[in-house]
Gaussian input, Z-matrix of N, CA and C with variables (Angstrom, degrees):
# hf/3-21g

backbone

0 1
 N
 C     1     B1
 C     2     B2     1     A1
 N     3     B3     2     A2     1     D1
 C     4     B4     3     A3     2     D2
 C     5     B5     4     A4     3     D3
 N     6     B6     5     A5     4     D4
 C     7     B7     6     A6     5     D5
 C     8     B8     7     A7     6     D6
 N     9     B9     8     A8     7     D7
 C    10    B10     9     A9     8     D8
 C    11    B11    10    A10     9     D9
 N    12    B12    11    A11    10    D10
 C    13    B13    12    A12    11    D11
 C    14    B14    13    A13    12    D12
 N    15    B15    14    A14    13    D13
 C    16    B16    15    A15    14    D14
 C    17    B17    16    A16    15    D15
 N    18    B18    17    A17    16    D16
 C    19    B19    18    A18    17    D17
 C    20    B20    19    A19    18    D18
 N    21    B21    20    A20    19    D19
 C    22    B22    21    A21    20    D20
 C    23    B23    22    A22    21    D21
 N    24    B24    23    A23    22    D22
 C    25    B25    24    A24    23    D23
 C    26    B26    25    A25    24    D24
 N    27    B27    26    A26    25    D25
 C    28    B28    27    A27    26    D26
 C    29    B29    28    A28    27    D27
 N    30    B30    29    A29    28    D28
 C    31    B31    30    A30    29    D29
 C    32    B32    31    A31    30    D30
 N    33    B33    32    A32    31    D31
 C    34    B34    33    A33    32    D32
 C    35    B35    34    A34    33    D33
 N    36    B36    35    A35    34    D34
 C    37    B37    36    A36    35    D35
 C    38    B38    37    A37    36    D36
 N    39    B39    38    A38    37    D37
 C    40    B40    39    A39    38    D38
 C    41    B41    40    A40    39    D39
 N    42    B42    41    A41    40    D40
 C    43    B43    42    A42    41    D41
 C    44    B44    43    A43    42    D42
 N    45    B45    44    A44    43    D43
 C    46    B46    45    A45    44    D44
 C    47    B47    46    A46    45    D45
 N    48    B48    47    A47    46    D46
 C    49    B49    48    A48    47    D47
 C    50    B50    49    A49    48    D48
 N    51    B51    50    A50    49    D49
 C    52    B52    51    A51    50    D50
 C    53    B53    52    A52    51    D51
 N    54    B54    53    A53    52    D52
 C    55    B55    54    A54    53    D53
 C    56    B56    55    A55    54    D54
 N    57    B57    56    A56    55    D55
 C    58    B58    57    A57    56    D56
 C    59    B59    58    A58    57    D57
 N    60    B60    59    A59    58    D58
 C    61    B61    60    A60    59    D59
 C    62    B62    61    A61    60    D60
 N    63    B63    62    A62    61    D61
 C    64    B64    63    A63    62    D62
 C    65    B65    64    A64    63    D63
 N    66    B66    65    A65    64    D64
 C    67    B67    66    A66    65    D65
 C    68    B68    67    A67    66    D66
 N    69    B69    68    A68    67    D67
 C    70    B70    69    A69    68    D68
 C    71    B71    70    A70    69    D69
 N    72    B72    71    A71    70    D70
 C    73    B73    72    A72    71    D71
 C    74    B74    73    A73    72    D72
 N    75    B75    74    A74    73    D73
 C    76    B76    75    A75    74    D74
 C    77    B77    76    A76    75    D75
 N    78    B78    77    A77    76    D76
 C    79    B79    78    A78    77    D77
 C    80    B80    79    A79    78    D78
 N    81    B81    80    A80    79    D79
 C    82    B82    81    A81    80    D80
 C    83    B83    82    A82    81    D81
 N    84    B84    83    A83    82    D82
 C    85    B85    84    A84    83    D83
 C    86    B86    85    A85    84    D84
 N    87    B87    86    A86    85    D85
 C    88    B88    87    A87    86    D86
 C    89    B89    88    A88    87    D87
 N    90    B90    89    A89    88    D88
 C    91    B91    90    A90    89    D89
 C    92    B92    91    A91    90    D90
 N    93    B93    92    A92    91    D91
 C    94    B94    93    A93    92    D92
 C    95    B95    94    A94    93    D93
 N    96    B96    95    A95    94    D94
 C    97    B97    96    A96    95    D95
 C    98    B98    97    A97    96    D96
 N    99    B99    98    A98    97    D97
 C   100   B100    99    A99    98    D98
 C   101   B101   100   A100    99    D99
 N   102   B102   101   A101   100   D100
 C   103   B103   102   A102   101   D101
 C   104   B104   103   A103   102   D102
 N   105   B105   104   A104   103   D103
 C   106   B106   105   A105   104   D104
 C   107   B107   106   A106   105   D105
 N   108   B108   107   A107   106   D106
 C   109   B109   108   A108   107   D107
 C   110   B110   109   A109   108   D108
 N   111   B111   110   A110   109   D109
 C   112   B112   111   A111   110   D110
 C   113   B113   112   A112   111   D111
 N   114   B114   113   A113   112   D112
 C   115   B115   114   A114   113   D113
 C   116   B116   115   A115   114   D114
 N   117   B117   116   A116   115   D115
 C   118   B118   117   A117   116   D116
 C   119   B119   118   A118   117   D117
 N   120   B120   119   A119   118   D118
 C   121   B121   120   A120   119   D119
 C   122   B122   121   A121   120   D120
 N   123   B123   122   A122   121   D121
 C   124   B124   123   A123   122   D122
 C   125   B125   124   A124   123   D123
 N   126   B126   125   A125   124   D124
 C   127   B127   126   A126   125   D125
 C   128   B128   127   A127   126   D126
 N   129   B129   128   A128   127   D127
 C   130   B130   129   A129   128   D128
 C   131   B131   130   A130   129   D129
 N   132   B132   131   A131   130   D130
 C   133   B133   132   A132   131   D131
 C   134   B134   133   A133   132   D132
 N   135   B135   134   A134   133   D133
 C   136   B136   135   A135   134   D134
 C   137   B137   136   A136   135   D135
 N   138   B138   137   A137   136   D136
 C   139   B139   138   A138   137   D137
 C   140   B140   139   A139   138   D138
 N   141   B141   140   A140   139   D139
 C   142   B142   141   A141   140   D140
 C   143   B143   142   A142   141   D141
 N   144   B144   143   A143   142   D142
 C   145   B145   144   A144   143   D143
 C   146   B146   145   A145   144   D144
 N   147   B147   146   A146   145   D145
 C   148   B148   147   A147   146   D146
 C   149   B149   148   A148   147   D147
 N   150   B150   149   A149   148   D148
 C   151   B151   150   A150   149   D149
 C   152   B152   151   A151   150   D150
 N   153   B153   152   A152   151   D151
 C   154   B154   153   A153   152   D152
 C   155   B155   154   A154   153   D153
 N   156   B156   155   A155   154   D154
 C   157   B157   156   A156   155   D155
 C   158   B158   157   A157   156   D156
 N   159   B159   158   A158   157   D157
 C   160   B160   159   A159   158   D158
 C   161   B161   160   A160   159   D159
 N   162   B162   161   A161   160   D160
 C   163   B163   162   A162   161   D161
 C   164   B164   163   A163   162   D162
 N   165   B165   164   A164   163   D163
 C   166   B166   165   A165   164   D164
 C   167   B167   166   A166   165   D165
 N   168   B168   167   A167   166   D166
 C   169   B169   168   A168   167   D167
 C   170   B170   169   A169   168   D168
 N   171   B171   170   A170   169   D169
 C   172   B172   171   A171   170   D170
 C   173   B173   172   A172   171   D171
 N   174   B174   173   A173   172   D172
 C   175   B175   174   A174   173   D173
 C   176   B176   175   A175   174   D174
 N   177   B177   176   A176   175   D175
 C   178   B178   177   A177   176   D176
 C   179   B179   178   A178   177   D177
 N   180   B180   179   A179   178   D178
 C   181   B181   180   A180   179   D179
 C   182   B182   181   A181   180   D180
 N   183   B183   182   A182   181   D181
 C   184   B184   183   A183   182   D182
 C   185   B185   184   A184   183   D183
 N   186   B186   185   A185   184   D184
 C   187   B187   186   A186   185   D185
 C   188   B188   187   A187   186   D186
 N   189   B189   188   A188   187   D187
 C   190   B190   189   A189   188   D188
 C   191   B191   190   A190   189   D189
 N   192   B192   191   A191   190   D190
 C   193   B193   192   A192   191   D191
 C   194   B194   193   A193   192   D192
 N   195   B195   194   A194   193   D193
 C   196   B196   195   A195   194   D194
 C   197   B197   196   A196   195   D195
 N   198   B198   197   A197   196   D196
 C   199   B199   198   A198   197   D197
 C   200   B200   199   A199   198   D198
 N   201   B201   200   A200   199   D199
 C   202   B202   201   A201   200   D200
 C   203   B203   202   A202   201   D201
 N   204   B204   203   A203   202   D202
 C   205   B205   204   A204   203   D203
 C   206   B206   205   A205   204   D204
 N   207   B207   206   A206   205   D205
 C   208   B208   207   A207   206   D206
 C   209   B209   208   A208   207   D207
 N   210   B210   209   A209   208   D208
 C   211   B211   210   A210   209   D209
 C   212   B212   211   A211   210   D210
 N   213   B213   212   A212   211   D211
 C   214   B214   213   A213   212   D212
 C   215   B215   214   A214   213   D213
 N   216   B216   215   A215   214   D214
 C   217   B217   216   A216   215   D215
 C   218   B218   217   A217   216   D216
 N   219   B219   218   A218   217   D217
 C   220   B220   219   A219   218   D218
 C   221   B221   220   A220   219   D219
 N   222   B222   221   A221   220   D220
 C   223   B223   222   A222   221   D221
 C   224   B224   223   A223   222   D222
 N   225   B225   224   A224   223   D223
 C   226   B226   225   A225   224   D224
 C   227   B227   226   A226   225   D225
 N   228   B228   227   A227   226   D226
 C   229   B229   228   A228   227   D227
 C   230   B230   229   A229   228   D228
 N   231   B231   230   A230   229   D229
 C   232   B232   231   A231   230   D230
 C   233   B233   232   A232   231   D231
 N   234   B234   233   A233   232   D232
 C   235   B235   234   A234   233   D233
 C   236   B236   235   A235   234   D234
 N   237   B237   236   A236   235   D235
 C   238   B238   237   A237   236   D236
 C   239   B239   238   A238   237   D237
 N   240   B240   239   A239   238   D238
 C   241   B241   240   A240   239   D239
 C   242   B242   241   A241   240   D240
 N   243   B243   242   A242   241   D241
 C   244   B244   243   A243   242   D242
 C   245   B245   244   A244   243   D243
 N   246   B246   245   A245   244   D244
 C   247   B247   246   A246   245   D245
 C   248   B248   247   A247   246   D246
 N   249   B249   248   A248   247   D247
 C   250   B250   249   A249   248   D248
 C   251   B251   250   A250   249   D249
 N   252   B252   251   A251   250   D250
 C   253   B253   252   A252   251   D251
 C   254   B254   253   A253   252   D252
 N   255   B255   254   A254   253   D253
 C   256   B256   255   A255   254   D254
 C   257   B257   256   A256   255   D255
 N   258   B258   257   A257   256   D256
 C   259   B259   258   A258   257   D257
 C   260   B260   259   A259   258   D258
 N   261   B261   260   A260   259   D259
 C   262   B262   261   A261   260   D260
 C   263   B263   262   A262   261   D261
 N   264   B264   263   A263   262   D262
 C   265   B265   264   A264   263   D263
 C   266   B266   265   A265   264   D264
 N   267   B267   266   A266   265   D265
 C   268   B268   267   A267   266   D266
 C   269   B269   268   A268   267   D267
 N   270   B270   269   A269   268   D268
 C   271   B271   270   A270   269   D269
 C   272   B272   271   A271   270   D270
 N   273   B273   272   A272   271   D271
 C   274   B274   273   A273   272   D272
 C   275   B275   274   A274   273   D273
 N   276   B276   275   A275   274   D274
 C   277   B277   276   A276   275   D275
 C   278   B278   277   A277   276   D276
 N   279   B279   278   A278   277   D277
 C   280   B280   279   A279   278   D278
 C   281   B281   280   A280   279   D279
 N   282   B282   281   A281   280   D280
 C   283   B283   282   A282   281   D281
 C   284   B284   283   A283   282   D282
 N   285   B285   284   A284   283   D283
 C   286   B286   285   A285   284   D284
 C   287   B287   286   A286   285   D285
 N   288   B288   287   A287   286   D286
 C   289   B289   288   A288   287   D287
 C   290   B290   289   A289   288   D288
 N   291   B291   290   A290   289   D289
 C   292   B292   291   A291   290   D290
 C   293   B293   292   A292   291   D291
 N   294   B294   293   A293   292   D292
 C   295   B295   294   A294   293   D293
 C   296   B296   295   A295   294   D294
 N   297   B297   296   A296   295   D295
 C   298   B298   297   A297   296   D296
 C   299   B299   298   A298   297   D297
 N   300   B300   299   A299   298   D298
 C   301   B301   300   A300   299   D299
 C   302   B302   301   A301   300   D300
 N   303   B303   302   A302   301   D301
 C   304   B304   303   A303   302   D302
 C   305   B305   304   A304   303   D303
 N   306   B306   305   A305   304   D304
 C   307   B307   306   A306   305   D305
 C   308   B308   307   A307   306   D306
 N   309   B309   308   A308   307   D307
 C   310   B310   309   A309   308   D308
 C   311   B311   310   A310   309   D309
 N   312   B312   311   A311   310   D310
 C   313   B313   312   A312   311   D311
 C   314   B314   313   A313   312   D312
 N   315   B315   314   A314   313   D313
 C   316   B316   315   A315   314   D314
 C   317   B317   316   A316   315   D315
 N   318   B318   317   A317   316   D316
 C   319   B319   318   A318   317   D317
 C   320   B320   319   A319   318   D318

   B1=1.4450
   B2=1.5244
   B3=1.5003
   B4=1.8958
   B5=1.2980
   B6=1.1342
   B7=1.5061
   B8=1.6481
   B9=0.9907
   B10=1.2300
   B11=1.6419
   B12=1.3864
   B13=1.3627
   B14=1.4344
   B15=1.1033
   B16=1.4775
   B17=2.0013
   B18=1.4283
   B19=1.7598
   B20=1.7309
   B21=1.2268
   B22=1.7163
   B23=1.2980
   B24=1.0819
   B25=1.4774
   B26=1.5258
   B27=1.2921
   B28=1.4229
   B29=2.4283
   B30=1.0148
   B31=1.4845
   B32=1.6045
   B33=1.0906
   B34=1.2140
   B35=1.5294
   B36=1.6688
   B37=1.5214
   B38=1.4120
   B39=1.6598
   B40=0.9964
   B41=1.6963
   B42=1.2219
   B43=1.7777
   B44=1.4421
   B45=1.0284
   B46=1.6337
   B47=1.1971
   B48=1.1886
   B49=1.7588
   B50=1.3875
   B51=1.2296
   B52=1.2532
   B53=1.8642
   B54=1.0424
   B55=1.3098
   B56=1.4943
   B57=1.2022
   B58=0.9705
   B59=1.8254
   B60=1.7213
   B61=1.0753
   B62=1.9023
   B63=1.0560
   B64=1.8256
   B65=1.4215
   B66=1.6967
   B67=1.9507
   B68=1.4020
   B69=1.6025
   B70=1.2446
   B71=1.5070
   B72=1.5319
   B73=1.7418
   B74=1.5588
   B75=1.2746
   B76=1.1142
   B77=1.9737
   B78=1.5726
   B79=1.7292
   B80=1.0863
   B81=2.0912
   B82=1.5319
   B83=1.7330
   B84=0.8498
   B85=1.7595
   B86=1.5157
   B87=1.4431
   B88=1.3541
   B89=1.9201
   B90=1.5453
   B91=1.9996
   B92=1.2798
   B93=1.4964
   B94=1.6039
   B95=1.4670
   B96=1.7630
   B97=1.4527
   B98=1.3565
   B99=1.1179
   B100=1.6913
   B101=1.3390
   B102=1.4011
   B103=1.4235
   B104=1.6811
   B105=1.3042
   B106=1.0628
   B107=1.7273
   B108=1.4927
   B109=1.0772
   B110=1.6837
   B111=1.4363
   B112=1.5822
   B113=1.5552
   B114=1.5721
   B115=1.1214
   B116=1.6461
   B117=1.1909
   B118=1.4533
   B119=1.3464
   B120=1.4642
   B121=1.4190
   B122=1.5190
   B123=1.4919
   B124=1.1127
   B125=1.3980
   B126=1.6816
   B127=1.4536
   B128=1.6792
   B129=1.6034
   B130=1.5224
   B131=1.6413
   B132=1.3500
   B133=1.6531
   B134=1.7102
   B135=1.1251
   B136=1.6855
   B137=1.7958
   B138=1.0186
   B139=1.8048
   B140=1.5806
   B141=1.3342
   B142=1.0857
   B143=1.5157
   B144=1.2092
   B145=2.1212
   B146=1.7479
   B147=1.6282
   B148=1.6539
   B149=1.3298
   B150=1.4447
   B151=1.2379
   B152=1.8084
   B153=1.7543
   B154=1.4722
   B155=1.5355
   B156=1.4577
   B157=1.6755
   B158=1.1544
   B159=1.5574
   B160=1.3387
   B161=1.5169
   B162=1.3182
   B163=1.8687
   B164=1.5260
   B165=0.9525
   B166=1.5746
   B167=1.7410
   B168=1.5513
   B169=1.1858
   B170=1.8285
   B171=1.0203
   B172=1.4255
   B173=1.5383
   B174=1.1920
   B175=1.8457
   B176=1.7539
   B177=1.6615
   B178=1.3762
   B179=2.0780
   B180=1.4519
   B181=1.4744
   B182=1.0708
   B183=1.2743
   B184=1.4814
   B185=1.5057
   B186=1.3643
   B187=1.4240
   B188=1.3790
   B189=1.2373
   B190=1.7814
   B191=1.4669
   B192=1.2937
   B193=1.1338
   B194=1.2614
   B195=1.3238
   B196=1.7004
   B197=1.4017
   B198=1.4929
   B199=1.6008
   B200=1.4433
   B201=1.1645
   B202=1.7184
   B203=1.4717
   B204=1.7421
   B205=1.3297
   B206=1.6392
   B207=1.4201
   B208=1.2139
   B209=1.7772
   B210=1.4331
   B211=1.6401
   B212=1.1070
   B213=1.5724
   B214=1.6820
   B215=1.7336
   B216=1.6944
   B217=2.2193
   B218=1.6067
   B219=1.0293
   B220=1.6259
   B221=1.3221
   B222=0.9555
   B223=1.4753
   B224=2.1329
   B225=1.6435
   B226=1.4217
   B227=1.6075
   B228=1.1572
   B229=1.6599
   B230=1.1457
   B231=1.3932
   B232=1.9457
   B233=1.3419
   B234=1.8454
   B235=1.1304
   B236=1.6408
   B237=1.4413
   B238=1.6142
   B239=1.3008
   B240=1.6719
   B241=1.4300
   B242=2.2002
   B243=1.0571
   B244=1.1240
   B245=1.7989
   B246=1.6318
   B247=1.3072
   B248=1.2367
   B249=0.9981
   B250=1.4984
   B251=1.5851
   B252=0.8039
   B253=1.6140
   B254=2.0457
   B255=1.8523
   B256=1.4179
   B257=1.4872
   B258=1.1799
   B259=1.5096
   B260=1.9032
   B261=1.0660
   B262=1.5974
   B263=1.3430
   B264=1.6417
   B265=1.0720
   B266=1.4926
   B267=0.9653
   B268=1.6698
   B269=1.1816
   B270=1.0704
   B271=1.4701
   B272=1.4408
   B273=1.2671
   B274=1.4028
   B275=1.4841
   B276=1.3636
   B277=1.3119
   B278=1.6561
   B279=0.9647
   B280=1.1396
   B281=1.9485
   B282=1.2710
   B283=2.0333
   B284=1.7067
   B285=0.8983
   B286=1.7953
   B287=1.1721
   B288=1.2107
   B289=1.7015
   B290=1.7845
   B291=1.3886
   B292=1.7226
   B293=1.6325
   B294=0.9590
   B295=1.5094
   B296=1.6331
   B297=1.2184
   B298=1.8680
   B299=1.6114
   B300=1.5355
   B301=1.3311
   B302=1.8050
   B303=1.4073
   B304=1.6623
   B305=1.3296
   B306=1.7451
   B307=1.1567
   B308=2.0764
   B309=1.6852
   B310=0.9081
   B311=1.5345
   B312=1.7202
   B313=1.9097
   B314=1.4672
   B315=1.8077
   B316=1.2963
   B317=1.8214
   B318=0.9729
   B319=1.6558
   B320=1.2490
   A1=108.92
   A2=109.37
   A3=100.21
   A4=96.37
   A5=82.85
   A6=137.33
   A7=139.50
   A8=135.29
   A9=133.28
   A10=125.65
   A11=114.47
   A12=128.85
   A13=122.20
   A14=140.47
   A15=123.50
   A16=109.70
   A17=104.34
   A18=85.14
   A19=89.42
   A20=87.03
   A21=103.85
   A22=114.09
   A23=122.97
   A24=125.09
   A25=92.39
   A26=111.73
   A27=93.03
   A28=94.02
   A29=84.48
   A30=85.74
   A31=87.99
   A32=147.70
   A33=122.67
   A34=143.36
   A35=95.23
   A36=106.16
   A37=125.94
   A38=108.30
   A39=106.76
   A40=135.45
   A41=90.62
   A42=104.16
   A43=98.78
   A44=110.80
   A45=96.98
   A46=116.51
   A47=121.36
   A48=129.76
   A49=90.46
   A50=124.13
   A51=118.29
   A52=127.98
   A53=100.75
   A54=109.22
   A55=91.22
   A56=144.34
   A57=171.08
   A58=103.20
   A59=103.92
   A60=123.45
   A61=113.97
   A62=86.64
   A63=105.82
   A64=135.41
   A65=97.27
   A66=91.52
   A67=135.87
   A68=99.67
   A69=93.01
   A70=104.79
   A71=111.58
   A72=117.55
   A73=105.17
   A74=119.88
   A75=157.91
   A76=100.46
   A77=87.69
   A78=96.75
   A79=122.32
   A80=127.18
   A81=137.01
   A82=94.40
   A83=122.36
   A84=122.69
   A85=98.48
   A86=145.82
   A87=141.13
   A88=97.27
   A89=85.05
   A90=92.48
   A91=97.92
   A92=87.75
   A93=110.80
   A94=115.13
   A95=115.22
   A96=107.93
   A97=106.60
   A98=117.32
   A99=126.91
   A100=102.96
   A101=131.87
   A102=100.39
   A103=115.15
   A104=129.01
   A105=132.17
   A106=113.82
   A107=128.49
   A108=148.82
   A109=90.71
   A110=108.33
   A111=108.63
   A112=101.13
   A113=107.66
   A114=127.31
   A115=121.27
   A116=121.64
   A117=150.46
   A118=138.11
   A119=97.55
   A120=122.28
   A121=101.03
   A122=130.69
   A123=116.03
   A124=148.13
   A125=102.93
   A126=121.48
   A127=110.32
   A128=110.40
   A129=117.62
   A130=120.98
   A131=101.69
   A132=105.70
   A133=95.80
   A134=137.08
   A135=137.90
   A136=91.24
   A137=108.58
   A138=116.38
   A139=94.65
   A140=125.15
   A141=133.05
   A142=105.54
   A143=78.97
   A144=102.87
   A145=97.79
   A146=104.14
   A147=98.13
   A148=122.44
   A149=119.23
   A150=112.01
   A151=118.39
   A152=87.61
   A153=101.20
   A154=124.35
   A155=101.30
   A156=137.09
   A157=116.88
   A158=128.18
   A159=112.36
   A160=128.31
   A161=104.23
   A162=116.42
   A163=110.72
   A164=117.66
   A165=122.90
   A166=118.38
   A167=98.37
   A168=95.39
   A169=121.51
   A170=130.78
   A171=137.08
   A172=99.93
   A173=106.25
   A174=110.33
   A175=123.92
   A176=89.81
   A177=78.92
   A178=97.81
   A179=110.51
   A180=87.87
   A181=116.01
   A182=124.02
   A183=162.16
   A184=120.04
   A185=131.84
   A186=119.90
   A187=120.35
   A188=112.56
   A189=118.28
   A190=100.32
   A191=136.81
   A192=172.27
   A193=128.69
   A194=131.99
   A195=123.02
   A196=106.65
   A197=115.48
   A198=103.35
   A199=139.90
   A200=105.04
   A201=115.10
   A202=132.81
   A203=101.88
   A204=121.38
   A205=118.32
   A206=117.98
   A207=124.86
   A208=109.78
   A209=101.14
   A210=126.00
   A211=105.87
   A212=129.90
   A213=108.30
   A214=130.19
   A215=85.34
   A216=85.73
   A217=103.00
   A218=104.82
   A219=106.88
   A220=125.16
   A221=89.83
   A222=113.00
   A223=97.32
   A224=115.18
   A225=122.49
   A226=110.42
   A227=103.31
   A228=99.00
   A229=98.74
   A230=138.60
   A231=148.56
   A232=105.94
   A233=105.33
   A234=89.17
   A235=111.77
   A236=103.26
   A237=114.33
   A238=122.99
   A239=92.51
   A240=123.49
   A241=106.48
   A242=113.05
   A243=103.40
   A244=134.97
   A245=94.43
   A246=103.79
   A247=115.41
   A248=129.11
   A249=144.41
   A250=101.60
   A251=122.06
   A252=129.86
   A253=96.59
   A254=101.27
   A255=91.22
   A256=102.52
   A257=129.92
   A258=129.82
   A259=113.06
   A260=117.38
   A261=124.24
   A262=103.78
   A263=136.92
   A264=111.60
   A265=131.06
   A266=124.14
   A267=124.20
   A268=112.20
   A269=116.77
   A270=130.68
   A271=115.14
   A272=135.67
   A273=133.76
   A274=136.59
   A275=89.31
   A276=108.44
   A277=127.07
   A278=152.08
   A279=133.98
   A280=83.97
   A281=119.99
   A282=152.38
   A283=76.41
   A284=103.17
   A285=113.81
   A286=110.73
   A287=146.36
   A288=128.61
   A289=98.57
   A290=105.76
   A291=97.68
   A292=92.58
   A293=144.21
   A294=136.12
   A295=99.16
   A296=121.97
   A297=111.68
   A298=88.86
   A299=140.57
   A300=140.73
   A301=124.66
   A302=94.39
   A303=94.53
   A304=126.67
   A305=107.92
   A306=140.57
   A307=109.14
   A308=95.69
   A309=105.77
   A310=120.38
   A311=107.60
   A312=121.94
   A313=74.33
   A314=76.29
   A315=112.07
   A316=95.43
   A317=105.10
   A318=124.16
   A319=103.66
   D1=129.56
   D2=170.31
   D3=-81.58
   D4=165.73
   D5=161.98
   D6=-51.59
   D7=54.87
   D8=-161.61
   D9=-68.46
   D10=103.90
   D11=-178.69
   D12=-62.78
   D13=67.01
   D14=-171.14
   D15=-77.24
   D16=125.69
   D17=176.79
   D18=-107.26
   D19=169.66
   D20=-175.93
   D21=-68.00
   D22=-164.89
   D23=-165.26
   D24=-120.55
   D25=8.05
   D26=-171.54
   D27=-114.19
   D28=-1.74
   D29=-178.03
   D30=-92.68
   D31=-67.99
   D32=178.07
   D33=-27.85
   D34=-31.84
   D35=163.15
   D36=-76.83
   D37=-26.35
   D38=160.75
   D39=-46.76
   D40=-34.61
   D41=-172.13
   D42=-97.32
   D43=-39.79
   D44=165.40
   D45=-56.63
   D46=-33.35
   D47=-179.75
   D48=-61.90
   D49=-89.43
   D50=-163.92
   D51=-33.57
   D52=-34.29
   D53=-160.62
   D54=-74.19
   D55=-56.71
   D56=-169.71
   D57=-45.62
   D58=-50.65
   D59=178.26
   D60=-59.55
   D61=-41.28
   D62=176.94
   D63=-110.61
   D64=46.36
   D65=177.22
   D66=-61.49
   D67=-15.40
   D68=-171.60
   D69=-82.49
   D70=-26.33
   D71=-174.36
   D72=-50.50
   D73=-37.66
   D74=-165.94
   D75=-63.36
   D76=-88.01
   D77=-173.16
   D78=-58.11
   D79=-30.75
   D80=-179.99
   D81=-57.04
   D82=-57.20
   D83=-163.69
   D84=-72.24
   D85=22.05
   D86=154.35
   D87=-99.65
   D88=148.73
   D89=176.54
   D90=-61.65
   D91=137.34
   D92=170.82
   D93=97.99
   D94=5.90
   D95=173.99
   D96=-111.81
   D97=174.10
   D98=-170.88
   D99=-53.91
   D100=-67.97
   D101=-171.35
   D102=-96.89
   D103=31.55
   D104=141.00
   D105=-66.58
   D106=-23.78
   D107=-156.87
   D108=-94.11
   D109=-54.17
   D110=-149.19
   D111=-78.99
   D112=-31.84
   D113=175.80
   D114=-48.42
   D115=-31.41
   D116=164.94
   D117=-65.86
   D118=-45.47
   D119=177.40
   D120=-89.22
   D121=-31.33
   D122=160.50
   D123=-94.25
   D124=13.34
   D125=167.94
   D126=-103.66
   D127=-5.73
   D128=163.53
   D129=-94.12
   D130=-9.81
   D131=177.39
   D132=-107.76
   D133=-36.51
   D134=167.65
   D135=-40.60
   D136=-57.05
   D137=-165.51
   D138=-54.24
   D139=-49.76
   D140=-156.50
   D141=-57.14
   D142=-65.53
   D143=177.62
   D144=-33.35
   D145=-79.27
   D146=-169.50
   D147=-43.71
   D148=-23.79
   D149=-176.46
   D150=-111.19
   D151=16.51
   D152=154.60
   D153=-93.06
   D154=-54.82
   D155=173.21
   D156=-83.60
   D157=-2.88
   D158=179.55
   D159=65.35
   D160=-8.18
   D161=-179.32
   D162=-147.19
   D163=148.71
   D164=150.25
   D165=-33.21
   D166=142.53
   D167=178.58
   D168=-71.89
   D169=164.80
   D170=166.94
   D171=-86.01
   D172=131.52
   D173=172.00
   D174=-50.12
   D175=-5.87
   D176=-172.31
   D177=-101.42
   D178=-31.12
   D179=178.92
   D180=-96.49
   D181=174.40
   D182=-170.64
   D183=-43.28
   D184=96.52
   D185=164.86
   D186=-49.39
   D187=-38.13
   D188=-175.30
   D189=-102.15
   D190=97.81
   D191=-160.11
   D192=-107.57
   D193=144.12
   D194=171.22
   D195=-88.90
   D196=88.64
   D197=167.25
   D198=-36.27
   D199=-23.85
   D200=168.54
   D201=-101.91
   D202=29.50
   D203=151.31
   D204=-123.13
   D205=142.73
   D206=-144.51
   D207=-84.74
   D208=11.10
   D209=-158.37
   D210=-137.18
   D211=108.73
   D212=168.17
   D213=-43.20
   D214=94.78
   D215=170.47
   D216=-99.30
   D217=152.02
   D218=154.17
   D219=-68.26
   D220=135.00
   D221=-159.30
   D222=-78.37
   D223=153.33
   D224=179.06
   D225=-40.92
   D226=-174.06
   D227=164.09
   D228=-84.98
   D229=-64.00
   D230=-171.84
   D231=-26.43
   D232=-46.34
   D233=-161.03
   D234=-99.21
   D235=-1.03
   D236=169.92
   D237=-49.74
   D238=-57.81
   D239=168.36
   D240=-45.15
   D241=-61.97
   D242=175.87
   D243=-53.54
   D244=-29.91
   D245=171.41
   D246=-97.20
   D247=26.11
   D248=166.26
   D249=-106.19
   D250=-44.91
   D251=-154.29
   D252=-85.05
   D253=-48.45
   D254=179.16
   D255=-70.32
   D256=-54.38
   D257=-169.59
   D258=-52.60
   D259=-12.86
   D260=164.43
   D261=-89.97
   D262=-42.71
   D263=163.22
   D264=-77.75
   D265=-27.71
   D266=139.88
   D267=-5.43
   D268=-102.82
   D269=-179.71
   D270=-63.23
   D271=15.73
   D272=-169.47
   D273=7.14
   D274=60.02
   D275=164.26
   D276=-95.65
   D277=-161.59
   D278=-122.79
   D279=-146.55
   D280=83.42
   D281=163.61
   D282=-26.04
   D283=-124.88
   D284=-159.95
   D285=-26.89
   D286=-37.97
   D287=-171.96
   D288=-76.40
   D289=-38.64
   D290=-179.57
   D291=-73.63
   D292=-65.02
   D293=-152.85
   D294=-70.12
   D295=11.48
   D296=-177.67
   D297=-122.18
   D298=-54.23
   D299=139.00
   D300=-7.33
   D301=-47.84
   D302=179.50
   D303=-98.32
   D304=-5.64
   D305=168.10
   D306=64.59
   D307=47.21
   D308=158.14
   D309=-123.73
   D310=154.16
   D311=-169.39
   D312=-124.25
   D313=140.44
   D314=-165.72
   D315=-87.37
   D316=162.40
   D317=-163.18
   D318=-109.22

């Protein structure tokens, strides 16, 4: 025979409390919010890397990179800015809310 769990009525408010407490934690992780956005652009520049470098990146360098050095460098701002801008349209996510979020103007 199971077991029947009853929780109180007051743990439900709890989570209703919370949730309530955190819409935005909430609304960013639906398509079309900032880090649904950032989230995108950085599993299309990870791609980039391996099939620049042949490996995963190390946490310490650079997704946005100078492709025409044989070593992950970071890449200018201009041209950051550009690989930010194609990699949001890539993935079609939404260019201006990530570039106003990351507090970069486009070049």
């Amino acid at each position: 025979m199971r077991k029947v769990v009853r929780r109180s009525p007051s743990a439900a408010t709890d989570l209703s409390t919370r949730r309530a407490a955190a819409p935005r934690a909430i609304r960013c992780h639906r398509q079309g919010g900032f880090t649904y956005a950032l989230l995108q652009v950085a599993r299309w520049r990870m791609n980039l890397f391996r099939r620049r470098f042949g490996r995963d990146p190390d946490p310490s360098e650079p997704l946005f990179f100078d492709p025409s050095h044989d070593l992950p460098t970071p890449a200018a701002d201009a041209e950051m800015c550009r690989q930010v801008i194609a990699a949001a349209q890539s993935t079609q996510v939404n260019v201006r809310l990530l570039l106003k979020h990351l507090g970069i103007t486009e070049v």
